[in-house]
PDB file of N, H, CA, C and O in Angstrom:
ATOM      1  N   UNK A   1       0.849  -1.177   0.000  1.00  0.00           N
ATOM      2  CA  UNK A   1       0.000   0.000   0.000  1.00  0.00           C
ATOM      3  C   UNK A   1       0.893   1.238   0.000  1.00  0.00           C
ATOM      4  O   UNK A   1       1.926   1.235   0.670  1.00  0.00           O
ATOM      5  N   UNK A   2       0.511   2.351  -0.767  1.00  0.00           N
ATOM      6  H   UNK A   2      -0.328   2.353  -1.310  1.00  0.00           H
ATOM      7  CA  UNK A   2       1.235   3.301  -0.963  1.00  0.00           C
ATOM      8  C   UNK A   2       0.158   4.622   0.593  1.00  0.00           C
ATOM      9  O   UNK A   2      -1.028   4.800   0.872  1.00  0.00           O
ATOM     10  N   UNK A   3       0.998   4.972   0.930  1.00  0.00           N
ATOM     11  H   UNK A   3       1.961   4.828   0.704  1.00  0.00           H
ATOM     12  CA  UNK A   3       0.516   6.003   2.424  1.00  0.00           C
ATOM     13  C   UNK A   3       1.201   7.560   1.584  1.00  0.00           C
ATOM     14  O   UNK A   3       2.399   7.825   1.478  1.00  0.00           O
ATOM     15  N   UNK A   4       0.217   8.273   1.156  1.00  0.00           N
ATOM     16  H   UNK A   4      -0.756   8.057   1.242  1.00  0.00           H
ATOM     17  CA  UNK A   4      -0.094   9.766   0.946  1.00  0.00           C
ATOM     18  C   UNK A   4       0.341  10.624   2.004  1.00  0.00           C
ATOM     19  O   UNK A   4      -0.380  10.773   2.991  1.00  0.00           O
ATOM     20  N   UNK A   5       1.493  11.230   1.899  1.00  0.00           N
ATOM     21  H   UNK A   5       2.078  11.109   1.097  1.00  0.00           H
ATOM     22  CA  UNK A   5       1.868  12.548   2.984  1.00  0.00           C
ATOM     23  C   UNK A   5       2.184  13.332   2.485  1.00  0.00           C
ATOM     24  O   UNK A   5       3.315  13.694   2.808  1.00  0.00           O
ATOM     25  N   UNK A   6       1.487  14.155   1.383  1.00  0.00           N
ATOM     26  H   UNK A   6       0.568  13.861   1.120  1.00  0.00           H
ATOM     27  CA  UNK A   6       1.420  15.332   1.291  1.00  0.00           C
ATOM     28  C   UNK A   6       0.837  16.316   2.119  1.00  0.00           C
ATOM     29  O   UNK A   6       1.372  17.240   2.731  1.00  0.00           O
ATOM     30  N   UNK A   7      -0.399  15.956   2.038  1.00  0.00           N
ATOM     31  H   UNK A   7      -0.835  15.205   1.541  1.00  0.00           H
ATOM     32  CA  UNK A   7      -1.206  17.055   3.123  1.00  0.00           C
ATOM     33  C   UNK A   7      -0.328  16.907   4.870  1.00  0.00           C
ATOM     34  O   UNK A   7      -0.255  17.860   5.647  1.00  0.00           O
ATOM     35  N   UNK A   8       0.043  16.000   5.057  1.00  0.00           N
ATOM     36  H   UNK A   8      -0.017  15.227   4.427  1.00  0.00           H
ATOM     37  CA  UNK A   8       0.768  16.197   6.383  1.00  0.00           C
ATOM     38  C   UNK A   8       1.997  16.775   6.350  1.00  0.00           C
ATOM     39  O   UNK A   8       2.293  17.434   7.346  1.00  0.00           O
ATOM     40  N   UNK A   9       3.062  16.678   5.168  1.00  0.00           N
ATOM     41  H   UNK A   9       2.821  16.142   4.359  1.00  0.00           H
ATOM     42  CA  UNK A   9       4.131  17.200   5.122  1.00  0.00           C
ATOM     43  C   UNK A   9       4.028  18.718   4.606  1.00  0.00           C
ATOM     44  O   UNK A   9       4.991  19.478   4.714  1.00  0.00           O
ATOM     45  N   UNK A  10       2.835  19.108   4.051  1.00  0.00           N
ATOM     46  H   UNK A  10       2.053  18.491   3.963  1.00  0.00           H
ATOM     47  CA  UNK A  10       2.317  20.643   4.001  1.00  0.00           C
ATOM     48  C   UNK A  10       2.460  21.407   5.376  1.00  0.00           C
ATOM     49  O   UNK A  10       2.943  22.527   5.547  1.00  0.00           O
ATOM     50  N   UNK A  11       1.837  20.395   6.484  1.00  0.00           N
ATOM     51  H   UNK A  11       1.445  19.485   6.345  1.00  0.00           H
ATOM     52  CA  UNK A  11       1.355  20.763   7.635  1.00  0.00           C
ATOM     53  C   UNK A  11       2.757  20.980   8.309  1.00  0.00           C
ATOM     54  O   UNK A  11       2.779  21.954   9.062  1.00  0.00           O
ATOM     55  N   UNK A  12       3.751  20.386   8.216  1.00  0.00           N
ATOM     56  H   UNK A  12       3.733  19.595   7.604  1.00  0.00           H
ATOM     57  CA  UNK A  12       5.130  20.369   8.586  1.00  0.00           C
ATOM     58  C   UNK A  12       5.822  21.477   8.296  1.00  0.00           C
ATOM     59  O   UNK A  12       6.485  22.058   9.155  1.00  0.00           O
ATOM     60  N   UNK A  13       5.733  21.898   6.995  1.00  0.00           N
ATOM     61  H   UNK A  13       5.194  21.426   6.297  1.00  0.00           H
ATOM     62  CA  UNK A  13       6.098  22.920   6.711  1.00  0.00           C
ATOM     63  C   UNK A  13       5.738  24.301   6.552  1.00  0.00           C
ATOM     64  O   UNK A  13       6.374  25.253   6.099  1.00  0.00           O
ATOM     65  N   UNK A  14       4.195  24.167   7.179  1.00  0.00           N
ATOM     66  H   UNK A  14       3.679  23.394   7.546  1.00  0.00           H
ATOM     67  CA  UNK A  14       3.458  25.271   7.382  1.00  0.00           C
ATOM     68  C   UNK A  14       2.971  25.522   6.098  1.00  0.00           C
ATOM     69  O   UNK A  14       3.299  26.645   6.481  1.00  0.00           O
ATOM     70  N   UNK A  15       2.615  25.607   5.196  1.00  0.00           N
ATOM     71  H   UNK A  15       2.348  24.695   4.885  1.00  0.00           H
ATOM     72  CA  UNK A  15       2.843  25.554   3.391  1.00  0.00           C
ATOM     73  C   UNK A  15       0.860  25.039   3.123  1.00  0.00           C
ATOM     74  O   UNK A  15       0.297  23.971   3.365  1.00  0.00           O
ATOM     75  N   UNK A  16       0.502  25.898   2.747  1.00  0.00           N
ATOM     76  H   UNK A  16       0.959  26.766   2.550  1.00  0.00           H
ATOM     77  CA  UNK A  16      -1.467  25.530   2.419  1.00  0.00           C
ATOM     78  C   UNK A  16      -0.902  24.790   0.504  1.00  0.00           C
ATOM     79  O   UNK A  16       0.187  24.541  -0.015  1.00  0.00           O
ATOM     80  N   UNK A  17      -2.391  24.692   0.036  1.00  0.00           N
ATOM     81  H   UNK A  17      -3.275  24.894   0.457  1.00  0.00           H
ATOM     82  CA  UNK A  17      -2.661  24.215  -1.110  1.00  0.00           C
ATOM     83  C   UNK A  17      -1.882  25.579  -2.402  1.00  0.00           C
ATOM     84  O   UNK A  17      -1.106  25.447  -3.349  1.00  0.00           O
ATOM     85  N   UNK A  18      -2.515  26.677  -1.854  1.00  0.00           N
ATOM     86  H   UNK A  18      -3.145  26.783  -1.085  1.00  0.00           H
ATOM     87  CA  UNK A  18      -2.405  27.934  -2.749  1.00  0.00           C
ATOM     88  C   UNK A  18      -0.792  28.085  -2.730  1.00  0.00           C
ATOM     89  O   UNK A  18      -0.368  28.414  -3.838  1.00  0.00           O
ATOM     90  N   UNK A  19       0.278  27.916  -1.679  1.00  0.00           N
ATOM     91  H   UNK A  19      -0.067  27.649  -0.779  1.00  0.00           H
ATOM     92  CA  UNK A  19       1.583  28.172  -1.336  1.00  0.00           C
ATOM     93  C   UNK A  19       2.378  27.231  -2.794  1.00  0.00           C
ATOM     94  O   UNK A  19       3.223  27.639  -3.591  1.00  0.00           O
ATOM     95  N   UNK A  20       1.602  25.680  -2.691  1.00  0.00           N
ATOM     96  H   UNK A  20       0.916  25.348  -2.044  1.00  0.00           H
ATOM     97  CA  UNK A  20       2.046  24.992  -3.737  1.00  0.00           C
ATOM     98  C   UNK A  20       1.840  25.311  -4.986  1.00  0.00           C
ATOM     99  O   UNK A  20       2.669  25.291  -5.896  1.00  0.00           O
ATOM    100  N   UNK A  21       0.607  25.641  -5.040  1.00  0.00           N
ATOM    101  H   UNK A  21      -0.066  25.657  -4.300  1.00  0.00           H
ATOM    102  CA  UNK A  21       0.227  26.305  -6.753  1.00  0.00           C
ATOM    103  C   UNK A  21       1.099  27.340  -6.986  1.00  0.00           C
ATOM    104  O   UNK A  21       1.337  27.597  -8.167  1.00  0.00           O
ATOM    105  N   UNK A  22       1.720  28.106  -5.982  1.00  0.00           N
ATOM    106  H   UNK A  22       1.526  27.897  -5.024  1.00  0.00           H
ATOM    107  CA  UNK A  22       1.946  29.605  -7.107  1.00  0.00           C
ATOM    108  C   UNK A  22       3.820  28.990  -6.855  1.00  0.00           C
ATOM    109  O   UNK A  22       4.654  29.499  -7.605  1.00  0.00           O
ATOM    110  N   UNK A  23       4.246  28.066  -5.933  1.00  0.00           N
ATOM    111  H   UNK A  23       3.569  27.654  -5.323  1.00  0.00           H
ATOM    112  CA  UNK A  23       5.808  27.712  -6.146  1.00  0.00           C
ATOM    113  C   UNK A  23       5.811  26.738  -7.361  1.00  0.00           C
ATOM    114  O   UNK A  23       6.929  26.588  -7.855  1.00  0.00           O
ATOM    115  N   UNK A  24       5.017  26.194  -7.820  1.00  0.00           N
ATOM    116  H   UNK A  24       4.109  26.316  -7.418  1.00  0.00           H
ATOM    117  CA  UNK A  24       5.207  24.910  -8.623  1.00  0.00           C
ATOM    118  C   UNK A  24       4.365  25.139  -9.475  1.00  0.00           C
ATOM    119  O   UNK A  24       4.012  24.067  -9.967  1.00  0.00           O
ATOM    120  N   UNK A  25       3.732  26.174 -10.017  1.00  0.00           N
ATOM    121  H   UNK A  25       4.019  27.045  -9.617  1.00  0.00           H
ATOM    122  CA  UNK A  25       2.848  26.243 -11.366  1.00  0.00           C
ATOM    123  C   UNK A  25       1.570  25.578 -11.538  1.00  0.00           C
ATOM    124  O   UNK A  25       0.627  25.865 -12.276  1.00  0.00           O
ATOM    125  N   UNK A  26       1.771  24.372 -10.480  1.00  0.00           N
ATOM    126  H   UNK A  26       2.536  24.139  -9.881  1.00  0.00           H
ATOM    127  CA  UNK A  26       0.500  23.107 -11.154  1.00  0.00           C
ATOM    128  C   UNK A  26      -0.711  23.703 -10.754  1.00  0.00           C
ATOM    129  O   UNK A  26      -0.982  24.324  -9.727  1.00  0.00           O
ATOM    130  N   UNK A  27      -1.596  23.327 -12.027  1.00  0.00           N
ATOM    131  H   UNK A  27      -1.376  22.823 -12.862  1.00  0.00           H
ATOM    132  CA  UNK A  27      -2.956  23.646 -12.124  1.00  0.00           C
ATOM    133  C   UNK A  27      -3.761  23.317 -10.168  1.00  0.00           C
ATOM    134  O   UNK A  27      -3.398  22.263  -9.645  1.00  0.00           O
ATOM    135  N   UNK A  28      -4.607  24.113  -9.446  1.00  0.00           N
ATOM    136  H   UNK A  28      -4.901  24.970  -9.871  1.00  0.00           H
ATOM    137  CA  UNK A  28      -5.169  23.645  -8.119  1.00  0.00           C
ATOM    138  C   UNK A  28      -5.781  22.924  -7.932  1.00  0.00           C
ATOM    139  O   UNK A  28      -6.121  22.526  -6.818  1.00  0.00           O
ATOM    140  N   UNK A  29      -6.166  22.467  -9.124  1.00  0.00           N
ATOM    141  H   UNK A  29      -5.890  22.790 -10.029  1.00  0.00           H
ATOM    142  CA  UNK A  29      -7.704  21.096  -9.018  1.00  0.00           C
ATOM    143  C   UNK A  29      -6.385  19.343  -8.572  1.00  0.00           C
ATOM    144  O   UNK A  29      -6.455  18.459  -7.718  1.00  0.00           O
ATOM    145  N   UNK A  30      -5.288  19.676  -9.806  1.00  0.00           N
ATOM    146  H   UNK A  30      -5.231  20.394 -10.500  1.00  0.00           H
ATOM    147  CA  UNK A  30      -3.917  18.683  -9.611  1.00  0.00           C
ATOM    148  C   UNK A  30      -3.839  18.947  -8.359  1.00  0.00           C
ATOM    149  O   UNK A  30      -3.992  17.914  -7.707  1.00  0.00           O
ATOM    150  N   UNK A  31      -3.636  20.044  -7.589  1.00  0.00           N
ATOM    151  H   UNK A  31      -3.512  20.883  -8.119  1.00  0.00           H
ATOM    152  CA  UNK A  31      -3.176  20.177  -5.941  1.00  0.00           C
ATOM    153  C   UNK A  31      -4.004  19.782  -5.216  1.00  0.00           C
ATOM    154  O   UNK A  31      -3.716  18.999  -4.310  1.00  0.00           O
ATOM    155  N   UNK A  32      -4.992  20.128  -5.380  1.00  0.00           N
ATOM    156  H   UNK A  32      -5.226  20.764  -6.115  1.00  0.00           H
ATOM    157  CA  UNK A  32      -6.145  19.553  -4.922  1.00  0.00           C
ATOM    158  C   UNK A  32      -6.414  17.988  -4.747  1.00  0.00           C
ATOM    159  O   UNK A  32      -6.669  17.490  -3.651  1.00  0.00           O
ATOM    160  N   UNK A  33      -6.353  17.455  -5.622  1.00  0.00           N
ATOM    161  H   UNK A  33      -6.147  17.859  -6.513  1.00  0.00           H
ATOM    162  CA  UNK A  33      -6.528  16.041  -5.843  1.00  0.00           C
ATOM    163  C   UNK A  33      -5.523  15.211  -5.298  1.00  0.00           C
ATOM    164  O   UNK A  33      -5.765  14.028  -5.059  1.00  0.00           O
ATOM    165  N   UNK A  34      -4.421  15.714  -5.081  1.00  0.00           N
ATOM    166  H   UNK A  34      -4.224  16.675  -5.275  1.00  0.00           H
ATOM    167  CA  UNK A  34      -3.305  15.116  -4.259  1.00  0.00           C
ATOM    168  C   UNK A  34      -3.173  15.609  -3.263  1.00  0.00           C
ATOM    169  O   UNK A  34      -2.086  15.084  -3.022  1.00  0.00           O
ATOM    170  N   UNK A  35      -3.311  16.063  -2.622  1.00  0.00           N
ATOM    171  H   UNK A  35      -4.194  16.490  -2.818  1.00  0.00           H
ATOM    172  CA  UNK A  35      -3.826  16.770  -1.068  1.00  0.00           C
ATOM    173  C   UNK A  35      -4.674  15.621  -0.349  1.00  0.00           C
ATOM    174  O   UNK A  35      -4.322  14.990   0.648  1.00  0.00           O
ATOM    175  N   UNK A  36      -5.988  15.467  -1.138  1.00  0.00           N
ATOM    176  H   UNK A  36      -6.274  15.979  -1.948  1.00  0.00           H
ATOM    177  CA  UNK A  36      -7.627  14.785  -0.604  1.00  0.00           C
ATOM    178  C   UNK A  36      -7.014  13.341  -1.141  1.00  0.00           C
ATOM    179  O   UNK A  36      -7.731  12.436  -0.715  1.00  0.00           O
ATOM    180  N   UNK A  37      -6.187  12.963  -1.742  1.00  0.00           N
ATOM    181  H   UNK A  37      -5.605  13.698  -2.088  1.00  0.00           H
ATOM    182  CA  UNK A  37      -5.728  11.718  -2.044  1.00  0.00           C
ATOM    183  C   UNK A  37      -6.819  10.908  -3.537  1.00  0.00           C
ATOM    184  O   UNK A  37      -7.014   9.717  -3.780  1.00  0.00           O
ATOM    185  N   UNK A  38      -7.198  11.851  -4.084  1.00  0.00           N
ATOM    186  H   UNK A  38      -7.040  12.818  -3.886  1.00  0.00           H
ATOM    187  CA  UNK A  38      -8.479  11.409  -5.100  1.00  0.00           C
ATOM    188  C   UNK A  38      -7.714  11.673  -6.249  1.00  0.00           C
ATOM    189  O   UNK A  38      -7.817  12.746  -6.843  1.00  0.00           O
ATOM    190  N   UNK A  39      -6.510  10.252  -6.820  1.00  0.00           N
ATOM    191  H   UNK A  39      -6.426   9.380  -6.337  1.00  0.00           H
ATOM    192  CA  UNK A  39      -5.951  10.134  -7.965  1.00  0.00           C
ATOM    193  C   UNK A  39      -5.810   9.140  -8.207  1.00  0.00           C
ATOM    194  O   UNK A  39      -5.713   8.395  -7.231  1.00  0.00           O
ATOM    195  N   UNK A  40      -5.697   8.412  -9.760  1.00  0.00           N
ATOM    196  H   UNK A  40      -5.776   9.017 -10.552  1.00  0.00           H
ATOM    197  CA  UNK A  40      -5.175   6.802  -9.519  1.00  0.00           C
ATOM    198  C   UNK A  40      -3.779   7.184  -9.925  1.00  0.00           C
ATOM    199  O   UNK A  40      -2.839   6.569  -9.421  1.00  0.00           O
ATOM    200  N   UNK A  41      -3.548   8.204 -10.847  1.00  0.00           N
ATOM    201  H   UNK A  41      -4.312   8.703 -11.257  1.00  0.00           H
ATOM    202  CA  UNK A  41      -1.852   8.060 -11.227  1.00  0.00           C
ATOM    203  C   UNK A  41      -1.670   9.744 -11.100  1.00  0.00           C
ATOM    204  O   UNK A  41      -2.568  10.565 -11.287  1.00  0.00           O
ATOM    205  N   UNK A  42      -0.113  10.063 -10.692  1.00  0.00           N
ATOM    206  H   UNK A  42       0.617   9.397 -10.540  1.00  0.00           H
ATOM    207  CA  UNK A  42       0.588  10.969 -11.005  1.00  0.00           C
ATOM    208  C   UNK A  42       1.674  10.965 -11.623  1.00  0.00           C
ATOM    209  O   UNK A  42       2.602  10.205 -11.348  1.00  0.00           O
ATOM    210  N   UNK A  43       1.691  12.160 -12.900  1.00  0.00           N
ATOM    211  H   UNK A  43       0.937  12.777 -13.123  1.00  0.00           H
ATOM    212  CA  UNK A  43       2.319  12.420 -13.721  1.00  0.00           C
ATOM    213  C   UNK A  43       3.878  12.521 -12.938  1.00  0.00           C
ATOM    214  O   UNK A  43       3.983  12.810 -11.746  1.00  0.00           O
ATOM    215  N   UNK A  44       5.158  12.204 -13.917  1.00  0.00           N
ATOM    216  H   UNK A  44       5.073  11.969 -14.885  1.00  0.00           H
ATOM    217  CA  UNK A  44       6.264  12.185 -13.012  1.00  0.00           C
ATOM    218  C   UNK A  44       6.840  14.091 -13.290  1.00  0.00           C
ATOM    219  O   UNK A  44       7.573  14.741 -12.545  1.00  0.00           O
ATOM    220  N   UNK A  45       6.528  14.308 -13.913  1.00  0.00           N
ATOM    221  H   UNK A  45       5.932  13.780 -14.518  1.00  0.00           H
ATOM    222  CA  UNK A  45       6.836  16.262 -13.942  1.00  0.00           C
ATOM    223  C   UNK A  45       5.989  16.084 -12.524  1.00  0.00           C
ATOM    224  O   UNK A  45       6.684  15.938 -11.519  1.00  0.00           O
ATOM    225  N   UNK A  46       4.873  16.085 -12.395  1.00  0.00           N
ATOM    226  H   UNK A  46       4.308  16.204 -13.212  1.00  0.00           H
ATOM    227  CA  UNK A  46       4.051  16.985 -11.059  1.00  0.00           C
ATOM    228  C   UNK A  46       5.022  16.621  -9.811  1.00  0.00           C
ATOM    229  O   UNK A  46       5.508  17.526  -9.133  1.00  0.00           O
ATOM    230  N   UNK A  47       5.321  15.050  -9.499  1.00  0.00           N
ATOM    231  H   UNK A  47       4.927  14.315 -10.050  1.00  0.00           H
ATOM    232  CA  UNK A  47       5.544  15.070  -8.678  1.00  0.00           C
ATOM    233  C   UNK A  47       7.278  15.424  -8.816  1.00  0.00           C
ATOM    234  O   UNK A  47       7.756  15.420  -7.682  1.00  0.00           O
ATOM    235  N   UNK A  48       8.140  15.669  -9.685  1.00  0.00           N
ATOM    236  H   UNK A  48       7.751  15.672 -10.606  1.00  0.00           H
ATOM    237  CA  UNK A  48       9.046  16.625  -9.865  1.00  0.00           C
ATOM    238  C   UNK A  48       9.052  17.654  -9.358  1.00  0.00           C
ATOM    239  O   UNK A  48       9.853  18.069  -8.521  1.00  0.00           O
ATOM    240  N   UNK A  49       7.908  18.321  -9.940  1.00  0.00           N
ATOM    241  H   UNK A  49       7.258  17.984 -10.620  1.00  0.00           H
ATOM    242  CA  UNK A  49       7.569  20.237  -9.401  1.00  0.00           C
ATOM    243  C   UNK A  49       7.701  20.066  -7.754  1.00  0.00           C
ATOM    244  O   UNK A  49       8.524  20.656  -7.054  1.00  0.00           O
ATOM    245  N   UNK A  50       6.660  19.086  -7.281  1.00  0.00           N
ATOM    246  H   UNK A  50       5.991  18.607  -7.849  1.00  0.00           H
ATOM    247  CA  UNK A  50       6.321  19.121  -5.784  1.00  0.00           C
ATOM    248  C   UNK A  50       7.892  18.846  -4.704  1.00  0.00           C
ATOM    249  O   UNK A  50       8.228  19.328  -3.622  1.00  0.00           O
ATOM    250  N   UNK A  51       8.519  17.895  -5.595  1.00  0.00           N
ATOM    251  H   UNK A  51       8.246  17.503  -6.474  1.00  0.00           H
ATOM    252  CA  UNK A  51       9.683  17.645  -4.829  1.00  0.00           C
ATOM    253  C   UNK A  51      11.046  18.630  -4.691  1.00  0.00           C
ATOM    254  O   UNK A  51      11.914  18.624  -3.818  1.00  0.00           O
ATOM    255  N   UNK A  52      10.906  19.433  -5.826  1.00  0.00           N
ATOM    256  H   UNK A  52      10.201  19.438  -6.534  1.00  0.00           H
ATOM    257  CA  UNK A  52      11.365  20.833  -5.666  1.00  0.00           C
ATOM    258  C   UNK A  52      11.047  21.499  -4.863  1.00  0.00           C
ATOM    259  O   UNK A  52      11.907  21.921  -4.090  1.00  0.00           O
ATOM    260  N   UNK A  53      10.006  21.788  -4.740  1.00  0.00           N
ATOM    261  H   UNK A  53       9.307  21.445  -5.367  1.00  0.00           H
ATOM    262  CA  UNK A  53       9.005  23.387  -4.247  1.00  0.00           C
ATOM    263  C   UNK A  53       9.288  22.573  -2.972  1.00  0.00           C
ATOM    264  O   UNK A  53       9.801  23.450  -2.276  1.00  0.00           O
ATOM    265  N   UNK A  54       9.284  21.571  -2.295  1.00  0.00           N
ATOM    266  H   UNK A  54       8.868  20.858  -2.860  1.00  0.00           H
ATOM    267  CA  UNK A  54       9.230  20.970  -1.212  1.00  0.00           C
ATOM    268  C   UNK A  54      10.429  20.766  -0.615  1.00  0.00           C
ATOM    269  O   UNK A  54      10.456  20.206   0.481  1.00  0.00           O
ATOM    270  N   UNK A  55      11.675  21.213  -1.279  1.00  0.00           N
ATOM    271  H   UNK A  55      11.653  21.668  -2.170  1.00  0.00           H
ATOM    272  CA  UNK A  55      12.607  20.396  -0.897  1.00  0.00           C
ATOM    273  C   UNK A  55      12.868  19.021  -0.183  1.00  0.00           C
ATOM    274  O   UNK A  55      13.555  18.812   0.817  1.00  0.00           O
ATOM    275  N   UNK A  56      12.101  18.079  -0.998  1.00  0.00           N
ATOM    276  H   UNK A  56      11.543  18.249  -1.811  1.00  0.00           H
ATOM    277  CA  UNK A  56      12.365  16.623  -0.710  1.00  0.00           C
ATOM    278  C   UNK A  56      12.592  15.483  -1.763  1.00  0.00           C
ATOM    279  O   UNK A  56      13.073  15.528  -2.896  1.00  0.00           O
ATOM    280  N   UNK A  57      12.070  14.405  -0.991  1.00  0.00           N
ATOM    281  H   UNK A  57      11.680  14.368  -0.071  1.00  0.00           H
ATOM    282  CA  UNK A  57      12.152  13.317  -2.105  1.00  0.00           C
ATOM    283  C   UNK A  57      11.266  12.519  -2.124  1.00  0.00           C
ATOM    284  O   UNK A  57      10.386  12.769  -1.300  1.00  0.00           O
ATOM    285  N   UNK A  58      11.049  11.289  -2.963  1.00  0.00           N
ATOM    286  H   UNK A  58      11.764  11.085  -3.632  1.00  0.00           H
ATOM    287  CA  UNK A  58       9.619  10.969  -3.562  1.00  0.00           C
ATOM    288  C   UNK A  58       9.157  10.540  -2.054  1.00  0.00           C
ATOM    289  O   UNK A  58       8.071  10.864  -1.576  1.00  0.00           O
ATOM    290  N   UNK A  59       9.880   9.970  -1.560  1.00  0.00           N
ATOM    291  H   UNK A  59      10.763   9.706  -1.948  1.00  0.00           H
ATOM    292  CA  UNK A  59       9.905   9.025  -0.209  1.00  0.00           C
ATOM    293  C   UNK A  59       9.042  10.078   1.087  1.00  0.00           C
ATOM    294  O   UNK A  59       8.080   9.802   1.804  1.00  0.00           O
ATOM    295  N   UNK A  60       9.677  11.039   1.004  1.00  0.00           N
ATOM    296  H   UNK A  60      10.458  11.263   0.421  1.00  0.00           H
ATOM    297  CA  UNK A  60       8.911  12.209   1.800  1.00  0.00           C
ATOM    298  C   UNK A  60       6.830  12.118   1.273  1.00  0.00           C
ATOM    299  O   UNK A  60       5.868  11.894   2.008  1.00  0.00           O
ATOM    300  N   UNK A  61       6.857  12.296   0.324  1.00  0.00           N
ATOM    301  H   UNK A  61       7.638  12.477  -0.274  1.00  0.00           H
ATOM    302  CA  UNK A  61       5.858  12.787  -0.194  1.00  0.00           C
ATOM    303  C   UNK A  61       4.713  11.314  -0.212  1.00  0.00           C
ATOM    304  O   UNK A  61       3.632  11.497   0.348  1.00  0.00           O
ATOM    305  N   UNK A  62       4.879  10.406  -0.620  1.00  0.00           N
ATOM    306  H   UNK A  62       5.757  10.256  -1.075  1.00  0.00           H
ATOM    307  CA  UNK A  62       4.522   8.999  -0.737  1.00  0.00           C
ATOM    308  C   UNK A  62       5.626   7.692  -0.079  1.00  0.00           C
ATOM    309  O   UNK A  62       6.831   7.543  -0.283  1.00  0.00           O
ATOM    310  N   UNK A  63       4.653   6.849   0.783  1.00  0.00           N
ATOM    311  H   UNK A  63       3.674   6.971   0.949  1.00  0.00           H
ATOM    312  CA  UNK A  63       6.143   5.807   1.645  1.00  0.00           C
ATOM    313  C   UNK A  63       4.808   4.437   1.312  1.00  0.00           C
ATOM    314  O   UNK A  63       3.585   4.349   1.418  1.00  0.00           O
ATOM    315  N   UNK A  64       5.744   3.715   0.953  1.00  0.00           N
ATOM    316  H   UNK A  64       6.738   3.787   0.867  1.00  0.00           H
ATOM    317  CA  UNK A  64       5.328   2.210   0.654  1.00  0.00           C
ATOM    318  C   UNK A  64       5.431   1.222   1.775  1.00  0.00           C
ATOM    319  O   UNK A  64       6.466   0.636   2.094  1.00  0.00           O
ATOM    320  N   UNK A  65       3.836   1.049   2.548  1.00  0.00           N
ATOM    321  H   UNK A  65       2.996   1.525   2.290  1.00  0.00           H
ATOM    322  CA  UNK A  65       3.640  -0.097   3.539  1.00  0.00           C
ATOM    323  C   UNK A  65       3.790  -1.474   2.913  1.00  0.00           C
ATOM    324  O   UNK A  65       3.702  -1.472   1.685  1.00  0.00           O
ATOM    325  N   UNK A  66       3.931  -2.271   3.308  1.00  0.00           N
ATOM    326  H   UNK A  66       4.003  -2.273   4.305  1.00  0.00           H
ATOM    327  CA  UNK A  66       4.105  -3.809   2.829  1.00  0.00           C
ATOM    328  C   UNK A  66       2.608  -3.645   3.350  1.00  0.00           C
ATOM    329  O   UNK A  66       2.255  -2.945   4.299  1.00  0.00           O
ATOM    330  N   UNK A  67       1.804  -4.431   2.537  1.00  0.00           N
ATOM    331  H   UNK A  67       2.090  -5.000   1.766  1.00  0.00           H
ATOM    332  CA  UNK A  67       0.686  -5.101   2.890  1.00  0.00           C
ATOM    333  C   UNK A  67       0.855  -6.270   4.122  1.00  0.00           C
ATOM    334  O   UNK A  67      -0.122  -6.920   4.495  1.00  0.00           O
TER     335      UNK A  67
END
C-alpha cells in the first residue's frame, strides 16, 4: 500500500494548497486532488515540481507499507 503525505508534510512545513500552486505552477484542481488523495496516477513532472518546491524526495511525499 502506498501512504499519501502530502497534506501532512504541508502541515510540517506550514505551506497551504495555494503556497504549492503559485511555487510549482501546477494547475489547483492537480493540488487539490493530491492533497484529498483522489488520484489513480501521477504524472512524473508533477511530482518533480512538488519535490522541488518541497525540498524533498519521492519518499517524503509517498512511503510504501508492505501489505
Amino acid at each position: 500500500m502506498i501512504e499519501n503525505r502530502f497534506a501532512k508534510l504541508l502541515g510540517e512545513k506550514k505551506l497551504d494548497r495555494r503556497d504549492i500552486v503559485k511555487m510549482t505552477g501546477l494547475d489547483n484542481h492537480i493540488v487539490l486532488e493530491i492533497y484529498i488523495g483522489n488520484y489513480s496516477r501521477i504524472d512524473l513532472d508533477t511530482l518533480n515540481k512538488l519535490c522541488a518546491a518541497l525540498e524533498c524526495d519521492t519518499n517524503d511525499i509517498f512511503k510504501y507499507l508492505p501489505d
